[in-house]
GUZATI-936371 format. One line per 3 residues: number of its first residue (from 1); for each residue x, y, z negated of N, C-alpha, C, CB. Coordinates in nm, 2 decimals. Glycine has a CB too. Example, Ala and Ser with C-alpha at 12.3 -4.5 7.8 and 13.67 -1.06 7.14 Angstrom:
// residues 2
1	1.32:-0.57:-0.78:1.23:-0.45:-0.78:1.32:-0.33:-0.78:1.13:-0.45:-0.90; 1.28:-0.22:-0.71:1.37:-0.11:-0.71:1.29:0.00:-0.79:1.41:-0.06:-0.57
END
This chain:
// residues 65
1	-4.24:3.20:2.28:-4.27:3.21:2.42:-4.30:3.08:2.47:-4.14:3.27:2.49; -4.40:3.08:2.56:-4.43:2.93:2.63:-4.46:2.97:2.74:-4.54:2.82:2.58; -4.37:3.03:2.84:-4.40:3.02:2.95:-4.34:2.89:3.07:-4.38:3.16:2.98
4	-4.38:2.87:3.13:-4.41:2.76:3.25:-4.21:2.80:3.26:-4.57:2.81:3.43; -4.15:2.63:3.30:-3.98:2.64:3.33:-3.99:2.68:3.46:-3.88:2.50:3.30; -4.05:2.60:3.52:-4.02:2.61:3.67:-4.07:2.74:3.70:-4.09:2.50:3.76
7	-4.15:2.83:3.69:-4.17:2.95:3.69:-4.09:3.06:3.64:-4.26:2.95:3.66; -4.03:3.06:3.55:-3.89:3.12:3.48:-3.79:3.08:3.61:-3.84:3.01:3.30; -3.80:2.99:3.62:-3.68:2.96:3.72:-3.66:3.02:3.84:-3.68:2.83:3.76
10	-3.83:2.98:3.90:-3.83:3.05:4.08:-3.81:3.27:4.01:-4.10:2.99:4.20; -3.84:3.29:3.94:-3.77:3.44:3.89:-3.69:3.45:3.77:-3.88:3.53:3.87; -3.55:3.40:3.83:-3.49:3.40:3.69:-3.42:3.57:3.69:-3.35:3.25:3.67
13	-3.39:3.58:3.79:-3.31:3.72:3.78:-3.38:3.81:3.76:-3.25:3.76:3.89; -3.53:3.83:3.67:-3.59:3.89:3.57:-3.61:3.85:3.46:-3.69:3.92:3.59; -3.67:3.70:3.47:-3.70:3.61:3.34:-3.59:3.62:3.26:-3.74:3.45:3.36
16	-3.46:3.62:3.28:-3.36:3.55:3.21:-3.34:3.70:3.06:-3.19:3.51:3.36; -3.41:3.81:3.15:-3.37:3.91:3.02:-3.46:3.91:2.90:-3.37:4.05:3.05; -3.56:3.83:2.93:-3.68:3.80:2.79:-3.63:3.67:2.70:-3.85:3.76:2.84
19	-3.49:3.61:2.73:-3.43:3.49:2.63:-3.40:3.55:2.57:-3.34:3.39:2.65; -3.40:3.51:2.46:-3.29:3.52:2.32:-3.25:3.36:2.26:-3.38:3.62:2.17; -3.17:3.38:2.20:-3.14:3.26:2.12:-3.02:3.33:1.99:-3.07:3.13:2.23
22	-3.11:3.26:1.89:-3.06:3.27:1.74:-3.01:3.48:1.74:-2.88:3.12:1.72; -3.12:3.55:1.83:-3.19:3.68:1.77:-3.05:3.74:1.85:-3.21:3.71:1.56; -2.99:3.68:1.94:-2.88:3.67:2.06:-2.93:3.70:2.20:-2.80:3.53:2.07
25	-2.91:3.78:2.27:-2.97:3.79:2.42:-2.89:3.67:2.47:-2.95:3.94:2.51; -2.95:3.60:2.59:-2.86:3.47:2.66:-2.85:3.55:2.81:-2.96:3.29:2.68; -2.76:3.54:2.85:-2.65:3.59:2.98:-2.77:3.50:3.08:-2.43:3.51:2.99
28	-2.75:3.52:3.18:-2.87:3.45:3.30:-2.82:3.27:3.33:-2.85:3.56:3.51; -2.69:3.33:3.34:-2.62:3.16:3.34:-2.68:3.02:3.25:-2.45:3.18:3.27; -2.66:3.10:3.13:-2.73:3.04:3.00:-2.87:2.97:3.01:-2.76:3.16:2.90
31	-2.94:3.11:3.03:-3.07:3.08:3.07:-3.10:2.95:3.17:-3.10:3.19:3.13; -3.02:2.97:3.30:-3.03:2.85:3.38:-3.01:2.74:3.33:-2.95:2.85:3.48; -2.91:2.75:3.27:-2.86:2.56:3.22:-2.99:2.50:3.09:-2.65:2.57:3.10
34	-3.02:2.59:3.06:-3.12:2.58:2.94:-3.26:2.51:3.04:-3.17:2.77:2.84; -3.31:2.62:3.10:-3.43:2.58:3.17:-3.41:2.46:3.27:-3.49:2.71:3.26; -3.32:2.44:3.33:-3.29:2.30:3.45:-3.24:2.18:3.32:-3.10:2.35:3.60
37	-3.21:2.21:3.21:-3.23:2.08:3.15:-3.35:2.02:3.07:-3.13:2.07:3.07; -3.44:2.15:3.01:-3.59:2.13:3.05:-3.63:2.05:3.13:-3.65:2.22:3.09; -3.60:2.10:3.24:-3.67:1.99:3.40:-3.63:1.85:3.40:-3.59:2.04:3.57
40	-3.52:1.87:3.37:-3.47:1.72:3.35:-3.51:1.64:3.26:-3.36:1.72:3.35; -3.56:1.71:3.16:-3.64:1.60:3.07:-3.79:1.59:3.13:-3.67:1.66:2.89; -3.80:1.68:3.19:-3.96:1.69:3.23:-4.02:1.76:3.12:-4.05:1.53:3.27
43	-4.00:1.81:3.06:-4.06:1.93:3.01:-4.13:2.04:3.14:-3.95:2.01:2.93; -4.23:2.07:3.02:-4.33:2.21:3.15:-4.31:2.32:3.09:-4.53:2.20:3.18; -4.31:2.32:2.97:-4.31:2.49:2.90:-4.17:2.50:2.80:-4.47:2.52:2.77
46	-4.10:2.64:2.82:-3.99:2.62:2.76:-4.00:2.61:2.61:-3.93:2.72:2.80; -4.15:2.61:2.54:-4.16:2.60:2.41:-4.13:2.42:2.35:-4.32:2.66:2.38; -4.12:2.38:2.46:-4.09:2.20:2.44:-3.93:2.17:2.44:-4.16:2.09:2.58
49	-3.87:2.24:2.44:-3.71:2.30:2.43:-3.68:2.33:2.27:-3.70:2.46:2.53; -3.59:2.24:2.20:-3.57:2.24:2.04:-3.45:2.34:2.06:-3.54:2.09:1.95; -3.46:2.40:1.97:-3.35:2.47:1.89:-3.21:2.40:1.93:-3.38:2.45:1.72
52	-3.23:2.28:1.87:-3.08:2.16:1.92:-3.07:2.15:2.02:-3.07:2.01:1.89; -3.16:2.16:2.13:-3.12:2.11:2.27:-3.05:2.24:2.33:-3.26:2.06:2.35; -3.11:2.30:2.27:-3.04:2.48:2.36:-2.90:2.47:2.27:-3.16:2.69:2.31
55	-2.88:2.46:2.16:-2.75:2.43:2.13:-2.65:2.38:2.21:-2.75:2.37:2.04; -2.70:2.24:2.22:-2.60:2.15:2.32:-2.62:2.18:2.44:-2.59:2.00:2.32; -2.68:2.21:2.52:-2.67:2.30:2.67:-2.58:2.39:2.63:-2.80:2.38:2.73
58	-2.61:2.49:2.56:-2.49:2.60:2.56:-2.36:2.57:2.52:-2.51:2.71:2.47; -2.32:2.48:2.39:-2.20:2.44:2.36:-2.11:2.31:2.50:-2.23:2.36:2.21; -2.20:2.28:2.60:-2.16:2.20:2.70:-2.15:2.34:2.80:-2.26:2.07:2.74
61	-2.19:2.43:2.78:-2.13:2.53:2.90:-2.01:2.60:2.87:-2.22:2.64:2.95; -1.99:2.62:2.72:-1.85:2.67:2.67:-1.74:2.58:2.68:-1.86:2.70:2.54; -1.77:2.42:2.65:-1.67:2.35:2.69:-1.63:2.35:2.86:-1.71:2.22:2.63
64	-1.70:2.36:2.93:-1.69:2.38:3.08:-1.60:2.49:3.12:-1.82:2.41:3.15; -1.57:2.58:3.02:-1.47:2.67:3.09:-1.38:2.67:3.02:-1.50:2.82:3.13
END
């Protein structure tokens, strides 16, 4: 998938049901923290988003609760 982050973003409460990760649907929450740390690298397409990076976004949101 390479669609545009910031566009995922302004509709996440649709976009968020076309993630998967590791063949895993991701919860919307998920989704968010994934795509806003995209941004923060300045990434434009979520295809510039590694495998590892979505790892450690998600394993830093499990430590959070």
């Amino acid at each position: 998938m390479n669609a545009d982050i910031q566009g995922a973003l302004n509709q996440i409460n649709k976009a968020y049901r076309a993630f998967e990760h590791n063949g895993m649907p991701m919860k919307k929450e998920q989704v968010k923290a994934v795509l806003e740390y995209g941004l923060k690298q300045g990434y434009k397409g979520i295809d510039e988003i590694s495998n590892a990076e979505v790892e450690a976004v998600l394993n830093k949101l499990l430590e959070g609760k």
